[in-house]
VEXDREN-2710 file (C-alpha; in Angstrom, 1 decimal):
% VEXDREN-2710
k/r/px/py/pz
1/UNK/-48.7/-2.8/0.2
2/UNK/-46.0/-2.5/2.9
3/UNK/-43.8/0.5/2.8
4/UNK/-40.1/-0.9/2.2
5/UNK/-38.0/1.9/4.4
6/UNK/-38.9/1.6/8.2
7/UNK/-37.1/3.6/11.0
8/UNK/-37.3/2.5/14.9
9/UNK/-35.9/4.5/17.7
10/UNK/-32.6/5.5/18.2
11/UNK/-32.2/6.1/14.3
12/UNK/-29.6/9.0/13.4
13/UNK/-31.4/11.5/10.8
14/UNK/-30.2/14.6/9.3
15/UNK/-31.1/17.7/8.5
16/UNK/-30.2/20.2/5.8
17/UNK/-30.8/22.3/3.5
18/UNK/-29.7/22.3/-0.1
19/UNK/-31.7/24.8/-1.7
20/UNK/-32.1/28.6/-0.2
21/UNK/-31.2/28.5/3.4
22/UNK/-33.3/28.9/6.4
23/UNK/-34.2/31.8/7.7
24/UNK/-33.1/33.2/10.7
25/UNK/-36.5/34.1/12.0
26/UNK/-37.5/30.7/11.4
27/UNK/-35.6/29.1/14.2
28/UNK/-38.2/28.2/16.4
29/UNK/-40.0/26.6/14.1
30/UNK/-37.0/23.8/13.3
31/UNK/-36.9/23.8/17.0
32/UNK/-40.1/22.7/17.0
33/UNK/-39.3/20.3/14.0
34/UNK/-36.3/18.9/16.3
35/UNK/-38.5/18.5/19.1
36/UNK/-41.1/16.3/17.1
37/UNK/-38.5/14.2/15.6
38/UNK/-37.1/13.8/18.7
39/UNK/-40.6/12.8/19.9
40/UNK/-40.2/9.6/17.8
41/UNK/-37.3/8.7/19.0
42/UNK/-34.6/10.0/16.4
43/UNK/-31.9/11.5/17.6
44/UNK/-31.5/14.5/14.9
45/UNK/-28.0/15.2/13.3
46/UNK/-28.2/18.7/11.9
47/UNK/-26.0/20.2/8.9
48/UNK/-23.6/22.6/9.2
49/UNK/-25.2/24.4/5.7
50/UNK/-29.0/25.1/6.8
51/UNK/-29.5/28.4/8.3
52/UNK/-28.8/31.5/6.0
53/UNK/-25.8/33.4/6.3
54/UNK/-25.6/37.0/4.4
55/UNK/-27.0/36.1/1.3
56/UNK/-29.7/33.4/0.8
57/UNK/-27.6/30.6/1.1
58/UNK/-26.6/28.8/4.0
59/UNK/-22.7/28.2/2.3
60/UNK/-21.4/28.0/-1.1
61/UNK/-22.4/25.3/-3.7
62/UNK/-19.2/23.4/-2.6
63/UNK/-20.2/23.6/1.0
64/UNK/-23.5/22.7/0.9
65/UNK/-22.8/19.5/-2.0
66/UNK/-20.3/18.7/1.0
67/UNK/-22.4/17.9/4.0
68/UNK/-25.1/16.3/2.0
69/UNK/-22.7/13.7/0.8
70/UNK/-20.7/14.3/4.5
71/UNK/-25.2/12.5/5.6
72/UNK/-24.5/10.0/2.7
73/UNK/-21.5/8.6/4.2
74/UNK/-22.2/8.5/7.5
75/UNK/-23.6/5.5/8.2
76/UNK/-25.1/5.7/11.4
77/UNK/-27.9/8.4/9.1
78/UNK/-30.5/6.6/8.4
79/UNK/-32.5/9.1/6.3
80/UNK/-31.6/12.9/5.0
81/UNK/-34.7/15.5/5.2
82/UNK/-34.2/18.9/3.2
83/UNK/-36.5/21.6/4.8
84/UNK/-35.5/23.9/2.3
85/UNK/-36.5/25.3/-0.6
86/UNK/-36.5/28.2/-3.5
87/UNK/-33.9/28.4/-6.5
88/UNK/-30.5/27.2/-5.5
89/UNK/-30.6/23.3/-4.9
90/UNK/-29.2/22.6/-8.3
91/UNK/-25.9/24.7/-7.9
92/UNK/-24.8/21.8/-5.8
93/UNK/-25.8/18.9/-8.3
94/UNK/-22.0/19.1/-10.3
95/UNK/-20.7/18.4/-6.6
96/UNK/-22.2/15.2/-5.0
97/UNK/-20.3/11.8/-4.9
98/UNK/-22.7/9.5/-7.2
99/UNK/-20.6/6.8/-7.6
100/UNK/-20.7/7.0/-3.9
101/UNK/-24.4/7.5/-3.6
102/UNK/-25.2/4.6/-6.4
103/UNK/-24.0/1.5/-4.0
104/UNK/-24.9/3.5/-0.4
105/UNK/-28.6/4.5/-1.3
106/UNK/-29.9/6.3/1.4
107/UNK/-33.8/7.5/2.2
108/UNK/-33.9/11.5/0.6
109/UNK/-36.8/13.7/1.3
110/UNK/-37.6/16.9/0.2
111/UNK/-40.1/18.7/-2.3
112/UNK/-40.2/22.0/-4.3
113/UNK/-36.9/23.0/-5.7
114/UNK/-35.7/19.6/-3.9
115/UNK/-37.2/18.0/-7.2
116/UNK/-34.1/19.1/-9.0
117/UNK/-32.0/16.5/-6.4
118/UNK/-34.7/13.9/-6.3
119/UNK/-34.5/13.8/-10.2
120/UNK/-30.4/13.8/-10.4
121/UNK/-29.7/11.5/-8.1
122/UNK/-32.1/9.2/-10.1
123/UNK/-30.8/9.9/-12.9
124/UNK/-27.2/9.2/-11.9
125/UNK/-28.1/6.5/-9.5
126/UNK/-31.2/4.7/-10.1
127/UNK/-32.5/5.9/-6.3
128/UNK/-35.7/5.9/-5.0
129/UNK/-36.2/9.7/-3.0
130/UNK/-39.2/10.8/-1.7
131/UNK/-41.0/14.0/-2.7
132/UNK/-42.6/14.5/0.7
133/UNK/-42.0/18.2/2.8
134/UNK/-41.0/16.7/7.1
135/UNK/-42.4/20.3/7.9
136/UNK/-45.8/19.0/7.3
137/UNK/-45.4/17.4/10.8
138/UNK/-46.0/20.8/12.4
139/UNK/-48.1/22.0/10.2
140/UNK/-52.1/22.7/11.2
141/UNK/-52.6/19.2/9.8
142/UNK/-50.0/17.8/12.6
143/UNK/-52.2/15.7/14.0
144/UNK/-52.9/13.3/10.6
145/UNK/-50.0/14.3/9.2
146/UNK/-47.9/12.9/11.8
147/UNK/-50.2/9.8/11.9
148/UNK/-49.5/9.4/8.5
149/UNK/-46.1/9.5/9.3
150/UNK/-46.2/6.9/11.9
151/UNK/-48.1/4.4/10.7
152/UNK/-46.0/4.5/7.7
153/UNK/-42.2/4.7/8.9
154/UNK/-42.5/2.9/12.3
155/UNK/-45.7/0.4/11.7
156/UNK/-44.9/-1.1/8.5
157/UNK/-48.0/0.9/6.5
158/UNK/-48.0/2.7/3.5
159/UNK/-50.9/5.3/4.1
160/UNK/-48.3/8.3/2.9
161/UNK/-48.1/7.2/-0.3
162/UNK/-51.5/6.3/-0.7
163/UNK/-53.3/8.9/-1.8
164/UNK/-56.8/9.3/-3.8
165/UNK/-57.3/10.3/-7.3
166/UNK/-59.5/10.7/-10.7
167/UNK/-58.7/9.5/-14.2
168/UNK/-58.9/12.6/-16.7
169/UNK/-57.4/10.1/-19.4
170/UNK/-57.7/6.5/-19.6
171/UNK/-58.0/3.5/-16.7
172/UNK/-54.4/2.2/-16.2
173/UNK/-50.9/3.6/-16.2
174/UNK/-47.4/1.8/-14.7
175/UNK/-43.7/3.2/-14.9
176/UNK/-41.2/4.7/-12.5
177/UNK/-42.3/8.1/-11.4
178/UNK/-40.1/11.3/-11.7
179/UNK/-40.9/14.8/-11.9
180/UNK/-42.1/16.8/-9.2
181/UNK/-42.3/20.4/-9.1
182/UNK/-42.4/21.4/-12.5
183/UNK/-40.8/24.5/-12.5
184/UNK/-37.7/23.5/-10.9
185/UNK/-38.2/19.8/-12.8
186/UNK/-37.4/21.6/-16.2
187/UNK/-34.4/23.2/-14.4
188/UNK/-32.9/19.9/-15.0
189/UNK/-33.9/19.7/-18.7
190/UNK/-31.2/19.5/-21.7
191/UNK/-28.2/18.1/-18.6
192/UNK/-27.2/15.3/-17.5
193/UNK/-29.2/15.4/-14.8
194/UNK/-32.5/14.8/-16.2
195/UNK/-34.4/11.8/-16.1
196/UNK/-35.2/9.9/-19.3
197/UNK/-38.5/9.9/-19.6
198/UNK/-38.7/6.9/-21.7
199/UNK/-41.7/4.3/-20.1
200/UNK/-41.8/6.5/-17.5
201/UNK/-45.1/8.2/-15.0
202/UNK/-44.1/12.0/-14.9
203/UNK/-45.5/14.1/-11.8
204/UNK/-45.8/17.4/-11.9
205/UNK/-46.8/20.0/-9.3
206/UNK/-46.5/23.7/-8.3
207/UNK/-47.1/26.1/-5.5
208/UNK/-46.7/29.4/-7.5
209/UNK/-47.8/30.4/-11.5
210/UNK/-51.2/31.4/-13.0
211/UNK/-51.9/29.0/-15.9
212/UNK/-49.9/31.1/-18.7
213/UNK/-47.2/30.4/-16.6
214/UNK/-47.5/26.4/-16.3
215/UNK/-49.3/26.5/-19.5
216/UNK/-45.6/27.5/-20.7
217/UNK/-43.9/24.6/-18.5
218/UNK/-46.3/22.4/-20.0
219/UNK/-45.4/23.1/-23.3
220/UNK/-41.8/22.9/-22.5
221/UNK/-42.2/19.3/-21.5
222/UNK/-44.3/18.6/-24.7
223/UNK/-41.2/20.2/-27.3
224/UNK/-38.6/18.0/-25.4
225/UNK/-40.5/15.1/-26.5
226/UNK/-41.3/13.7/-22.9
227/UNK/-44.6/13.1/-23.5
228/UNK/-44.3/10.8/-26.3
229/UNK/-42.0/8.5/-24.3
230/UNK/-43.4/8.1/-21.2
231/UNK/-46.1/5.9/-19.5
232/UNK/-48.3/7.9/-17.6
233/UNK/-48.7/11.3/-16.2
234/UNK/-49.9/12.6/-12.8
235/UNK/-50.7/16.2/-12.2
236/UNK/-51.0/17.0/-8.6
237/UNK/-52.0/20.5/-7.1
238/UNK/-51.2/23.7/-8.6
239/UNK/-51.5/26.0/-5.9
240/UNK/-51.9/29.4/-7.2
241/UNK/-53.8/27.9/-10.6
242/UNK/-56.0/26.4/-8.7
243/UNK/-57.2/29.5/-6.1
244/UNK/-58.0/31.4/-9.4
245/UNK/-60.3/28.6/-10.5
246/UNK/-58.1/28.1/-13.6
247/UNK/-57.1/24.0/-13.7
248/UNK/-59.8/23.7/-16.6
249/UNK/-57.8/25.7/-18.8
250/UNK/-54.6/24.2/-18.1
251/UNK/-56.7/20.4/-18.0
252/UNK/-57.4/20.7/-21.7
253/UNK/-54.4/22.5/-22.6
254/UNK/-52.9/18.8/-21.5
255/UNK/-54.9/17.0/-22.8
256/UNK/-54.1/18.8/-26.2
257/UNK/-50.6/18.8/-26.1
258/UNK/-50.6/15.0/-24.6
259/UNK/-53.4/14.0/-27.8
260/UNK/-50.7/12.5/-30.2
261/UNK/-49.7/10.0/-27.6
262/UNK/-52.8/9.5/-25.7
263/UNK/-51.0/9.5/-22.8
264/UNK/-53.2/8.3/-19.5
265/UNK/-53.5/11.2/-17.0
266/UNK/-54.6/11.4/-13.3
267/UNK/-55.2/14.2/-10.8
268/UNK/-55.0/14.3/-7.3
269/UNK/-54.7/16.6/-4.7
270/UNK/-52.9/15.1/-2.0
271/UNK/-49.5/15.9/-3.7
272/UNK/-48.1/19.4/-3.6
273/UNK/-47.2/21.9/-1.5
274/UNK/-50.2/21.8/0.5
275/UNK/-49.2/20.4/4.6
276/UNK/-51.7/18.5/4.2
277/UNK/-50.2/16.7/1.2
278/UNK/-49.2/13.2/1.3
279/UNK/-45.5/11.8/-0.3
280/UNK/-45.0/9.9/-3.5
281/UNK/-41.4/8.1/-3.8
282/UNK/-39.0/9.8/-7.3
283/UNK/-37.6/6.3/-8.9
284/UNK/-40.0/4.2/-7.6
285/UNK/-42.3/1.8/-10.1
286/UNK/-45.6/2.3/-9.3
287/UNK/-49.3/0.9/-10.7
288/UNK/-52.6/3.0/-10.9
END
């Protein structure tokens, strides 16, 4: 399967960050992130809302819903990566230019509490987003990482999304994916934001929370009704659950909640929060 976005060099990209800002101390790290990207030939457009000011954003809703849709319009960007992350992304949801957005869809990339944008903007737009973190290219798994990266964007592959799995339910699932981080997923829950779930594949994932924690998510998703509408569902890694040695418990609590529908189920870990984690694309039909 060959990847449908490519990039070659001299492509604008941007940077921002629509969650918590970035902090301060942190600096030399995007440096290093600007470096790399310039590495590959992109010449780097970064927002004027990413580093933090006094608080923990990096400027007001308004501001920050401003220069993503100022990356949106400017057509020489050929792709938007969020490095941020942490509770705030969906302040700037009310704010964003969809009816823009729906005929100028542009390549979005960002995971964590980016999953509340990844999941509006399909909602309201019908794009395809990618739940994939760029800061996973100078991470201790650079050197794959960035392969993975290559081969994909600039060679026409599609080993990023590709990524290795087992069936806990069923052989066979289809649908457009949506979810991602499940907290900050269920943020989104009961507006107009959210995703309808109908004949969908939900994804869910999480870096922090025990299992009574996700348990708890879990069983939010399963009173909205999501699970007896959609197609399919992938759990990827649970970060904390899974250092504790507790995905058993939340397996069968699942499988449990999920038994009136019979819903087909996979796990993988090669999509989280981990920097070794690959990307999987929010609005995207998919077959497993």
């Amino acid at each position: 399967m060959i990847n449908e976005l490519t990039f070659k060099r001299g492509n604008k990209v941007g940077l921002i960050a629509c969650s918590d800002g970035i902090k301060h101390e942190f600096s030399s790290r995007i440096g290093e992130l600007i470096n790399l990207l310039s590495s590959f030939g992109f010449e780097v457009v970064v927002a004027d809302t990413l580093m933090r000011g006094f608080s923990f954003f990096s400027g007001s809703p308004v501001q920050r819903a401003t220069e993503l849709n100022k990356m949106f319009k400017n057509e020489e960007i050929r792709a938007i990566f969020d490095i941020s992350g942490g509770d705030s992304a969906n302040q700037i949801l009310p704010y964003l230019d969809y009816e823009y957005i729906r005929n100028n869809h542009k390549p979005f990339f960002g995971i964590s509490d980016l999953s509340v944008i990844l999941n509006g903007l399909y909602a309201r737009t019908q794009m395809v987003s990618f739940h994939y973190q760029i800061m996973n290219l100078i991470s201790k798994h650079r050197d794959e990482q960035k392969k993975l990266f290559y081969n994909t964007f600039f060679d026409e592959g599609n080993e990023l999304f590709s990524f290795n799995y087992e069936w806990l339910r069923g052989a066979y699932m289809s649908g457009v994916v949506i979810g991602g981080n499940i907290r900050c997923f269920m943020k989104l829950s009961g507006t107009r934001f959210f995703p309808d779930p109908t004949n969908k594949i939900i994804f869910l994932e999480s870096l922090g929370g025990r299992v009574n924690r996700i348990a708890s998510l879990i069983a939010q998703i399963q009173q909205t009704g999501c699970f007896d509408d959609c197609s399919g569902l992938i759990l990827g890694s649970f970060t904390d659950l899974e250092f504790h040695n507790e995905f058993p418990i939340l397996e069968e609590y699942v499988k449990e909640v999920t038994s009136r529908s019979n819903v087909p189920i996979i796990r993988t870990s090669e999509l989280g929060h981990g920097d070794n984690c690959k990307g999987i694309k929010i609005g995207k039909r998919i077959k497993l």
